[in-house]
C-alpha positions as CSV (number, residue, x, y, z in Angstrom):
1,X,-23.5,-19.4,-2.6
2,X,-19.7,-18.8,-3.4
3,X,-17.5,-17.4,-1.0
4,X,-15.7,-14.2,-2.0
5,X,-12.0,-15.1,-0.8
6,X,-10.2,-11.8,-2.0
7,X,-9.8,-10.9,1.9
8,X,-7.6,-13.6,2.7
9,X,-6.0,-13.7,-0.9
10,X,-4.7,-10.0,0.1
11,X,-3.6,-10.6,3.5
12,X,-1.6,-13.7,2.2
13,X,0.0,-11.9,-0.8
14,X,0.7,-8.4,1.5
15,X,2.5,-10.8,4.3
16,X,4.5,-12.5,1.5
17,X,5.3,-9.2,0.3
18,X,6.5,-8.2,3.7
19,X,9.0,-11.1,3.8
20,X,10.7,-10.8,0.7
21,X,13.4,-8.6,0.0
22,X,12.7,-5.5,-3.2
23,X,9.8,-6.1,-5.4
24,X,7.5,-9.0,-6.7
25,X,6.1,-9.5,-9.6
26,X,2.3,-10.1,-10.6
27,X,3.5,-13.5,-12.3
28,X,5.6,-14.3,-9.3
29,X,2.5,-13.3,-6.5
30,X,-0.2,-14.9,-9.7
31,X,1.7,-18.5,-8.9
32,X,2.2,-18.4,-5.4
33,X,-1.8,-17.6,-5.7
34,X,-2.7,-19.6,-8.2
35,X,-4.3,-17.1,-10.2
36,X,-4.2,-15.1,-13.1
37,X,-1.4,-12.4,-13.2
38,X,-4.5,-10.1,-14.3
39,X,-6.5,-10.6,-11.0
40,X,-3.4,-10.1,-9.1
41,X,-3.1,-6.5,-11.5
42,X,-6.2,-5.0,-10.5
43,X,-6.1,-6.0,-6.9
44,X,-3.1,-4.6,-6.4
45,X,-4.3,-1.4,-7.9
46,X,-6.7,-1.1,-6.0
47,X,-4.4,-1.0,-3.0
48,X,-1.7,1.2,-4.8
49,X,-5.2,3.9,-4.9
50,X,-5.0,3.5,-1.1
51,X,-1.4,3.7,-0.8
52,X,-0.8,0.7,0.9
53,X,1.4,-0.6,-2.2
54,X,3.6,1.1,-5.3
55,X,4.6,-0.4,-8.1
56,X,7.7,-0.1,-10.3
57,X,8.2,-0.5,-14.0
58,X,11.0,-1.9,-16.2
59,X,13.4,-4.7,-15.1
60,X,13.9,-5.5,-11.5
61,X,10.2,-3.9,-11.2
62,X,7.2,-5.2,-9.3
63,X,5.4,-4.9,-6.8
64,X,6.0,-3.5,-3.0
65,X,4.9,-2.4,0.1
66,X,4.6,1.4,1.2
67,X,2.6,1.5,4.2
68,X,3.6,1.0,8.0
69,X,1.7,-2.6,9.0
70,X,1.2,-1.3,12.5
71,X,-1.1,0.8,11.3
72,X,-2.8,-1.0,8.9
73,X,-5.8,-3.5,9.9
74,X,-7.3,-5.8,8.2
75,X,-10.5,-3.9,8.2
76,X,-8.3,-1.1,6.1
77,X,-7.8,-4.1,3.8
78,X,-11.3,-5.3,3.6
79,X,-12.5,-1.6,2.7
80,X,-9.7,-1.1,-0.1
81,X,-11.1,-4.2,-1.6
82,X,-14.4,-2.1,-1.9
83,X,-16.5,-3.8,1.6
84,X,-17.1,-7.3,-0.1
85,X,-20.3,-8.6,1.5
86,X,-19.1,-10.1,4.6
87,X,-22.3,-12.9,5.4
88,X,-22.9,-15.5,2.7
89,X,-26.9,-15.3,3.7
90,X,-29.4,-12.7,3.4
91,X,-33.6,-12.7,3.2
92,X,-35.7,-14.9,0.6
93,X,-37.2,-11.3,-0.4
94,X,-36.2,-7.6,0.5
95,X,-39.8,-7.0,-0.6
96,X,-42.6,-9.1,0.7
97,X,-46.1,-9.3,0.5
98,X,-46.4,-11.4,3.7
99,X,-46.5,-10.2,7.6
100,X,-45.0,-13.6,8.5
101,X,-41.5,-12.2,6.0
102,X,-41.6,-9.2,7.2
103,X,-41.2,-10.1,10.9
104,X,-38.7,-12.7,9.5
105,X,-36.9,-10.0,7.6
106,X,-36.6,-7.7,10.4
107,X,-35.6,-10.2,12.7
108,X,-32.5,-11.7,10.5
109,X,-31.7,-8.2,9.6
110,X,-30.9,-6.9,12.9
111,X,-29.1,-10.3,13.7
112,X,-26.9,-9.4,10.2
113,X,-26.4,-6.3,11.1
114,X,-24.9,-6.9,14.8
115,X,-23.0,-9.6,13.3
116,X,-21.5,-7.4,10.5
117,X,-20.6,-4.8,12.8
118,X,-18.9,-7.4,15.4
119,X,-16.9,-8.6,12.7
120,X,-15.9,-5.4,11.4
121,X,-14.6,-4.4,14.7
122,X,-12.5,-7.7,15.0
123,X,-10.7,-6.8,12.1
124,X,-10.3,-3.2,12.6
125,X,-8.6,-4.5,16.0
126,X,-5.7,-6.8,13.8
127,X,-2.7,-5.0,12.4
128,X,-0.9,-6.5,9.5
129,X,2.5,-6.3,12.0
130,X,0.2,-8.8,14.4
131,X,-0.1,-10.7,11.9
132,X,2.8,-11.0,10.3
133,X,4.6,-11.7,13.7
134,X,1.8,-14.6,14.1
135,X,3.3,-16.3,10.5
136,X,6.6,-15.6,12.1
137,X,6.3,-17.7,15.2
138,X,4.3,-20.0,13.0
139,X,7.7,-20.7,10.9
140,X,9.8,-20.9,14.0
141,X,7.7,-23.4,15.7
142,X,7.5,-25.6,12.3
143,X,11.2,-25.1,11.7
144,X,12.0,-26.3,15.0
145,X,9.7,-29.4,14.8
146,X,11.8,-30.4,11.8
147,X,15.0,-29.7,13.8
148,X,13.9,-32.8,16.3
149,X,13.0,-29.8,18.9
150,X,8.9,-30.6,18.6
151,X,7.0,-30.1,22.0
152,X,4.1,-31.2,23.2
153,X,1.2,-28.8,22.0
């Protein structure tokens, strides 16, 4: 089964986004991606509806940020995306026939269910500021490494 990677396609355009200074283009986010400049599009509007991004016609337009990332989690990402499925498995049959399926189903289903909800609350609990600090220290550690500075670790 494919894995539906919009989640952390957002999250890495949004935190690009936040480090660059005025506006960026769909071509410009569509390469960093490697995508289509249309997928980026309708993504994006999708998170303009929310208001978590504007965008600006005409030259020197594009795309930018208009929410605080303190208060946005990734779980307020993952639900402007539309809720993606978040497990890659389900049952053979939402229907069976079978009392051996049944108790299968409703054993899996609960376990899906618990782990859906865990997840959920992981992400409602990670700010797009958190993260962006994380990439932060994440540059400063690799730029330092390069610098000779490289610790242990």
């Amino acid at each position: 089964m494919r894995r539906d990677s919009r989640l952390s396609g957002v999250l890495h355009v949004l935190l690009h986004m936040a480090q660059h200074e005025g506006p960026l283009t769909s071509e410009q986010m569509a390469k960093a991606m490697d995508t289509n400049p249309v997928v980026i599009r309708r993504v994006m509007a999708g998170l303009r509806e929310q208001g978590y991004v504007r965008s600006e016609k005409g030259h020197g337009g594009g795309w930018s940020l208009s929410c605080d990332l303190a208060k946005v989690t990734l779980r307020d990402i993952y639900t402007a995306l539309g809720s993606p499925s978040l497990l890659a498995i389900g049952n053979r049959t939402e229907t069976p026939g079978c009392a051996v399926e049944e108790a299968v189903n409703e054993a899996l289903g609960k376990s899906f269910e618990a782990a859906e909800s865990l997840l959920l609350s992981r992400l409602g609990e990670v700010t797009l500021a958190a993260l962006g600090e994380d990439v932060r220290t994440r540059v400063d550690a690799r730029s330092r490494a390069r610098r000779g500075g490289r610790t242990h670790g």
